[in-house]
C-alpha positions in Angstrom: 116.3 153.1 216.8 119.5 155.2 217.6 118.2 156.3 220.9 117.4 152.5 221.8 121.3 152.0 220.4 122.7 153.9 223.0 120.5 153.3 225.5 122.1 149.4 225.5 125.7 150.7 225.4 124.9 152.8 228.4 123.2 149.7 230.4 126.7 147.8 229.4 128.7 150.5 230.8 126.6 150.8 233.7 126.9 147.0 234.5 130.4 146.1 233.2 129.2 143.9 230.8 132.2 143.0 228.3 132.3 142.0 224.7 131.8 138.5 223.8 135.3 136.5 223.8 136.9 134.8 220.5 136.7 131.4 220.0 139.4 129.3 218.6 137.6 129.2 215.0 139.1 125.7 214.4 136.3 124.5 212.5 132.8 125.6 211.6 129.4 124.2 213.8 127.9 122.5 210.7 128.3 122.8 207.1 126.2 121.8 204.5 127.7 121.3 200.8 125.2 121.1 197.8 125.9 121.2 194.2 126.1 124.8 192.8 124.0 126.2 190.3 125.6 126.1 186.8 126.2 130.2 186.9 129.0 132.6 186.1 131.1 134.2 189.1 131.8 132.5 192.7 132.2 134.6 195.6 133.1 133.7 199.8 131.6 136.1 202.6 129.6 136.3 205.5 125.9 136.5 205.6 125.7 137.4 209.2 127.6 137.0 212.6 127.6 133.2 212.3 126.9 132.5 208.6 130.0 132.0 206.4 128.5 131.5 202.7 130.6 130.3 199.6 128.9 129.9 195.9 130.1 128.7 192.9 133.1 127.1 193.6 135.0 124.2 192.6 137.4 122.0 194.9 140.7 123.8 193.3 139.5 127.1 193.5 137.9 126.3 197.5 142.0 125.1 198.1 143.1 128.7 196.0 140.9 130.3 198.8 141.6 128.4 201.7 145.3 128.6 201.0 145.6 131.8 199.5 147.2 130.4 196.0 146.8 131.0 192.7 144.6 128.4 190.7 147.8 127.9 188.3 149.6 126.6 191.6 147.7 124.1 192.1 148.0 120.5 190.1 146.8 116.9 190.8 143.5 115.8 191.5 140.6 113.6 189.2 139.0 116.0 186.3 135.5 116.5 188.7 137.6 118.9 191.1 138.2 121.8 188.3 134.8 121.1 187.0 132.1 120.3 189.4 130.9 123.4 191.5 129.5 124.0 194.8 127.8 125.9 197.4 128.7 125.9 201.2 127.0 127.1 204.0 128.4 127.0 207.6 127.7 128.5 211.2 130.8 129.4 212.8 131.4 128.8 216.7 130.7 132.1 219.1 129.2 135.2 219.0 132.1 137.4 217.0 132.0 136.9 213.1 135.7 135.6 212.0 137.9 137.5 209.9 139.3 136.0 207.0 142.2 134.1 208.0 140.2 132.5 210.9 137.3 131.7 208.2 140.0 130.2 205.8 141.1 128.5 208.6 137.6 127.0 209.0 137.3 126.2 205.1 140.8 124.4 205.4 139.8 121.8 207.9 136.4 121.3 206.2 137.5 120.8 202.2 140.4 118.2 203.8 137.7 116.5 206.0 134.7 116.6 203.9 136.6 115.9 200.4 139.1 113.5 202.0 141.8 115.6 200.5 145.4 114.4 200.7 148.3 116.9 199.3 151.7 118.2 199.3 153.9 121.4 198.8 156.3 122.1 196.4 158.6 125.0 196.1 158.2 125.9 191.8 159.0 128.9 189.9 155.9 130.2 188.2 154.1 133.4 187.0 153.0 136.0 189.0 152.0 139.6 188.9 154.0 141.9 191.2 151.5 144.6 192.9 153.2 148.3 192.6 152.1 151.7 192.7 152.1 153.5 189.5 153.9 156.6 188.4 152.1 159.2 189.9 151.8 157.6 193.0 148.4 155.6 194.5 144.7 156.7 194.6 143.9 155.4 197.8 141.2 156.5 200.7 142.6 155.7 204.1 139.6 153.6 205.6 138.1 155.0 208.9 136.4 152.0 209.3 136.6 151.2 213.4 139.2 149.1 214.5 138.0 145.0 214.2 135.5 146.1 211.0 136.2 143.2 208.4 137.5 143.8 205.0 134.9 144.2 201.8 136.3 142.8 198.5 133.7 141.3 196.7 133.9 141.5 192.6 130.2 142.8 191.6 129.3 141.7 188.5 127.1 143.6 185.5 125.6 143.4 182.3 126.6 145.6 180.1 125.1 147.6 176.3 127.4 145.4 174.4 126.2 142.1 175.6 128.7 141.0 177.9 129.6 142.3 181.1 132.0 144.7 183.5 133.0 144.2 187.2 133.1 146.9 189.9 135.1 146.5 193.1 134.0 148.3 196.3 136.5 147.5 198.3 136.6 148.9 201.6 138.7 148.7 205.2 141.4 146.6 202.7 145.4 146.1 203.1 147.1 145.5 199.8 148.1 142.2 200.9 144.3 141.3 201.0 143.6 143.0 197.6 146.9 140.8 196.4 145.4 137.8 198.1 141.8 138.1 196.7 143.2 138.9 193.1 145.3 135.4 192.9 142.7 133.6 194.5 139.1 135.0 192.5 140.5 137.0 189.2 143.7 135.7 188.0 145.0 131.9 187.5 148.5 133.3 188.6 150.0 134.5 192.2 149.6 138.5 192.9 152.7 139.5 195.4 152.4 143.3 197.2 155.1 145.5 196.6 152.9 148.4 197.1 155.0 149.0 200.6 151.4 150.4 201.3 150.7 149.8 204.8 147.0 150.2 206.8 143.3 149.5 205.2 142.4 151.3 202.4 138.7 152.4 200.9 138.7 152.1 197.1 136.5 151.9 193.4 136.8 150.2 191.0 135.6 149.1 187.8 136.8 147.2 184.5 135.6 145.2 181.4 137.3 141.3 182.0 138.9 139.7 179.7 139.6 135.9 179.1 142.5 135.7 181.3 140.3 136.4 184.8 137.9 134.4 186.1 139.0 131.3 184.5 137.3 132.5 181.4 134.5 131.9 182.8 132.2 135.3 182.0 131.1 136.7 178.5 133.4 139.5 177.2 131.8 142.6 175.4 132.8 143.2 172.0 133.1 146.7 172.1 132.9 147.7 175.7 133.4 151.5 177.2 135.0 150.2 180.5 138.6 149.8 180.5 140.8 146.8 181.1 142.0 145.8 184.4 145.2 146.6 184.2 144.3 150.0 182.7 141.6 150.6 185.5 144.3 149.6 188.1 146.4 152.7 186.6 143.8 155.3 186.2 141.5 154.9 189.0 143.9 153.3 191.8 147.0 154.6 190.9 148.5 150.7 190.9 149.7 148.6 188.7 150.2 144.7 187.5 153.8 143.9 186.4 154.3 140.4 184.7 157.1 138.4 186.1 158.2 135.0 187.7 158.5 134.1 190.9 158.7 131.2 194.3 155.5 129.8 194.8 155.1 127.1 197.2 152.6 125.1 194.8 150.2 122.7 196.4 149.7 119.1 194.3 146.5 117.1 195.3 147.3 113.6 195.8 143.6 112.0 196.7 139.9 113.8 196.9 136.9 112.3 196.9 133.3 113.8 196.2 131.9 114.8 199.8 128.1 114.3 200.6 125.8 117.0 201.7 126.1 116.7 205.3 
């Protein structure tokens, strides 16, 4: 199999062949939304090249994802969009997978188009956490991923001896921002802001017992777990920290949404 590998990258040297060009990434192909199955944890990622996957979600926390907010900065809307959940599957345009932004991008266009959803902005003061390194300084891995290699930050959930559960985050080829960004939009009901100054992708573990505060309260919480807290698992094994303040946040306020069909 590695021989064959190389034998193509030779022929596409040897011919001039060039990589495949981006597309705009406007909108995904097709997109089919069903109702999810009534089970703890969501996640967003790609299945493949052209397969963009999202379980579990409900219409505010697809709008915390597409625009990178906090589910706490986001009012408005009928009951049925913090309640009912669903599962998406897409085919993006092209032969390059999108990175996150563009994929965002791609949710944007399809929650406002397939949920009829109307909103504005507003500028309000709210909680947040503020991202810093601890005392000590950070426990980071520089990534040596190759350049163009997506981020990984997907929340891994486990059972646990005690009857409830832990998390473990491998995250891998990450900027703070994007460990910020995922933090506001799939653990916390309140904005994360990076004041790391970290700059570059990082590799990291990590790996902490939730508490009602994450994940919209969402998961069962061990009585008597061995895993740390979040915040103390941020300390020890990261060398970061969460510090509770206030802070601008441009909130978004849904004026209309409807309830989409499948296809």
């Amino acid at each position: 199999m590695r021989t064959g590998l190389l034998a193509v990258l030779s022929l596409g040297a040897v011919f001039g062949q060039t990589p495949p060009s981006r597309p705009a990434f406007e909108a995904f192909e097709v997109a089919t939304i069903k109702p999810g199955v009534d089970t703890p944890g969501r996640y967003i990622r790609m299945q493949s090249v052209n397969r963009f996957y999202a379980k579990g979600f409900t219409l505010k926390a697809l709008v915390a994802a597409a625009f990178s907010l906090a589910p706490a900065a986001i009012s408005g809307g009928a009951s049925w969009t913090d309640a009912d959940r669903y599962d998406i599957l897409a085919s993006t345009p092209g032969a390059v997978q999108p990175n996150q932004d563009e994929q965002m991008t791609m949710l944007r266009k399809l929650i406002v188009d397939r949920f009829q959803l109307a909103f504005h902005r507003e500028p309000k003061e709210l909680p947040i956490y503020s991202l810093t390194v601890a005392k000590g300084g950070p426990k980071l891995r520089r990534s040596a991923a190759p350049a163009g290699t997506l981020p990984e930050l997907i929340n891994v959930i486990h059972p646990d001896e005690k009857g409830g559960i832990y998390v473990q985050l491998p995250a891998r080829n990450a900027t703070m921002a994007q460990f910020a960004a995922m933090m506001q939009r799939s653990i916390f009901d309140r904005s994360v802001v990076d004041n790391t100054g970290l700059t570059g992708t990082y590799d990291f573990d990590l790996e902490w017992a939730p508490d009602e505060s994450q994940f919209g309260g969402q998961l069962p919480r061990s009585t008597d777990s061995s895993k740390p807290s979040l915040f103390a698992a941020m300390q020890e094994q990261i060398g970061l920290r969460l510090e509770a303040t206030r802070g601008p946040v441009a909130a978004l306020i849904i004026d209309r949404a409807e309830r989409p069909s499948e296809n």
